[in-house]
N, C-alpha and C positions, 0 to 999 in steps of 0.2 A: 648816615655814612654807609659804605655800599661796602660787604663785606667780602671777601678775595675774589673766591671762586666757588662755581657749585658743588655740592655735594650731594650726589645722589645716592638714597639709601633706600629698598625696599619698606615699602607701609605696610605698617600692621594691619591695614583695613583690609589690601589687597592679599592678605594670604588666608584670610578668613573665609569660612564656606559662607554664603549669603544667608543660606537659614540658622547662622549661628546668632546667638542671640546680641553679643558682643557688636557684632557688625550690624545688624539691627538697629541698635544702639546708636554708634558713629555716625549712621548715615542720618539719621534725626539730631543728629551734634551739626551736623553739614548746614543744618537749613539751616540752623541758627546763626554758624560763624559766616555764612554768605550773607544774613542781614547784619552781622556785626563791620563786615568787611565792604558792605552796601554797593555788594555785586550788580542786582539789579539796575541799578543808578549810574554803574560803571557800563552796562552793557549798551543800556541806552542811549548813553552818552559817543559808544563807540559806534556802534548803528547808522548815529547822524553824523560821524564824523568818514563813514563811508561814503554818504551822498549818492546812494544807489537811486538809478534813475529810473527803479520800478520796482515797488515789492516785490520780494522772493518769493516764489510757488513752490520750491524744492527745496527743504533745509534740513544740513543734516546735522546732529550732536555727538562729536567723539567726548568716551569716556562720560557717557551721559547720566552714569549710576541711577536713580530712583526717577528722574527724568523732571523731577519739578523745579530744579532752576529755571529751565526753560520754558515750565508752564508759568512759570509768574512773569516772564518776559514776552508769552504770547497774550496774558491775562492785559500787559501794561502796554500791548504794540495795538490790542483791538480799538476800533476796527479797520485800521490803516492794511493788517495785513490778513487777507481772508482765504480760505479754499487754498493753506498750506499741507504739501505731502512731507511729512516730519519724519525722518526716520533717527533712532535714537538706536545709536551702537556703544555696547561694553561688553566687557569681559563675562560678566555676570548679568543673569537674568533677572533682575529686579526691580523696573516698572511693574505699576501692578493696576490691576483693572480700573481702580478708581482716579488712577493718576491719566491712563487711555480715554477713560468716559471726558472728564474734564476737559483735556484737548478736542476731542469729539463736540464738546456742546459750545468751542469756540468756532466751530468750522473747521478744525485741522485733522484733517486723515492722519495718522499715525501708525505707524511703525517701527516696530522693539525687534534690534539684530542684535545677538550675542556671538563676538566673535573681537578677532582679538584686531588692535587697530594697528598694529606694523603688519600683520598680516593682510590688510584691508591696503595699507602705504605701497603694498611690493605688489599686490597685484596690478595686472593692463587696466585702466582706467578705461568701464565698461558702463560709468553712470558720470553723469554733471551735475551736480547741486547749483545751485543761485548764491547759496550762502551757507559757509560751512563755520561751526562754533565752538571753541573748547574752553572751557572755567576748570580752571583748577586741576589741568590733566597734562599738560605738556612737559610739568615740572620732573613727570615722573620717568624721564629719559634722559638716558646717557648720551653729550653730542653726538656720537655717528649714528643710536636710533632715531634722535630728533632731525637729526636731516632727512631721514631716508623717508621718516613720517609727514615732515612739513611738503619734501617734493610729492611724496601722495597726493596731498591735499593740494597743493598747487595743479597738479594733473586730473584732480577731480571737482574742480570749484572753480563760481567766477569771483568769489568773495571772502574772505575770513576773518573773523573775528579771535583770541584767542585773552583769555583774563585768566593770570597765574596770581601767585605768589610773589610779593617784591621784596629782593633780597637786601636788605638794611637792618640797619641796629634798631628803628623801629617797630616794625615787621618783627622781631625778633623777640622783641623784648614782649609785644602784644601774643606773639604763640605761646609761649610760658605762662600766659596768664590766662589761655580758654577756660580753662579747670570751672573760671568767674562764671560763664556761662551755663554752667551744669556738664560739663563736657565730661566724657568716661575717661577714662585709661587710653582706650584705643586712639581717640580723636587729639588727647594731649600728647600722646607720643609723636604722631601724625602730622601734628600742626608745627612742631618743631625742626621735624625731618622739610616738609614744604619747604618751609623759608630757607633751609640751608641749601634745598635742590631749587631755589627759584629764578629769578631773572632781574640785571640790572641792565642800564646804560641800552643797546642794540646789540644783545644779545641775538634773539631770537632772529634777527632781521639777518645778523652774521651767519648764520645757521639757514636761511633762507635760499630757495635754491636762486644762484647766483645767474646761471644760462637766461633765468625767465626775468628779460625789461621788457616785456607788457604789462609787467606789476609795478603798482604806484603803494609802497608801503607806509607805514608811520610807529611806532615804538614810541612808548611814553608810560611815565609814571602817571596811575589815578589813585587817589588818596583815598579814604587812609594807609591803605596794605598791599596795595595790589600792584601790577604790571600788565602793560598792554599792548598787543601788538594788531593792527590789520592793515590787512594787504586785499587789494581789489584792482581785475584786471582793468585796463585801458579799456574807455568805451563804455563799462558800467558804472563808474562814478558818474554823479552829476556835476553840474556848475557849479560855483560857488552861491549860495543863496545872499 
């Protein structure tokens, strides 16, 4: 059952300094509830449901924190997609060498920006990505930042992918219960506020900038927890196989 409406509330991850050890913490809570929530599987699942009609050479990750979601999904795309320029943007400085080397010994150039992603949405769109990615980062705006953000990424992509939080009594009742996982404090607070700032029904797609029909979108529930939205221009989708 799809509960009212969002609720967006500051995370306790995000007010943390990165070398605090709490936030430390959380982010290694992360990896685990993305296999609990079997993001990966979601990603790739959404990937082929783009029908991009050439690997992406340019890919970027908003809100990309510690950067290894997306190495397990360049881990699980080799070697379909090779000699990708990655660039991985957040708030916070916290890729760290061993997570760059890893990309690097897949063939992905990579590149760690710290800088904040509404301010990245308002600037002149002065780069193209191929394919732009967000897990678990969209939840964290209030609708007129999530417009202002999505038309960004509209203006700077020919592709996106975005895998939140799904707001239901499911979902809900599963955040309550990370604690199971070994989760801290920071991560059970965290995973409660998600779901109540998450996304049901075409949300996101409402929020979409409405001017751009060269976009062919899709919005859909992926089980167990999650929501899903991509959107890819006219021209880069493939045929149906």
């Amino acid at each position: 059952m799809t509960m009212r409406c969002r609720c967006v509330c500051p995370e306790a991850l995000d007010e943390l300094a990165p070398e605090d050890a709490r936030a430390q913490r959380s982010r290694r809570d992360l990896q685990r509830v993305h296999r609990a929530m079997r993001s990966l599987s979601i990603l790739k699942y959404a990937v082929s449901r783009l029908r991009l009609t050439a690997a992406p050479t340019r890919i970027l990750e908003l809100g990309a924190g510690d950067g290894t979601m997306l190495l397990r999904l360049a881990r699980a795309l080799k070697p379909r997609w090779v000699g990708v320029e990655l660039t991985l943007l957040d708030r916070h400085r916290v890729v760290d060498s061993k997570t760059i080397e890893d990309y690097r010994r897949l063939g992905w150039r990579v590149k760690a920006v710290c800088a904040d992603a509404l301010a990245w949405a308002r600037r002149p769109a002065a780069e193209c990505y191929d394919l732009c990615i967000a897990t678990l980062f969209l939840h964290h705006f209030v609708d007129p930042d999530l417009r202002v953000l999505l038309r960004g990424i509209a203006a700077q992509s020919h592709a996106f992918i975005a895998c939140e939080p799904r707001r239901d009594g499911v979902a809900s009742l599963a955040s309550h219960l990370v604690g199971l996982l070994g989760a801290n404090a920071v991560t059970r607070e965290d995973a409660i506020k998600s779901v109540a700032a998450g996304f049901a029904v075409d949300e996101i797609a409402a929020a979409w900038p409405q001017d751009e029909n060269t976009w062919s979108v899709q919005e859909f529930r992926a089980l167990p927890f999650s929501h899903c939205f991509i959107a890819a221009r006219q021209g880069v989708r493939g045929e149906h196989p």
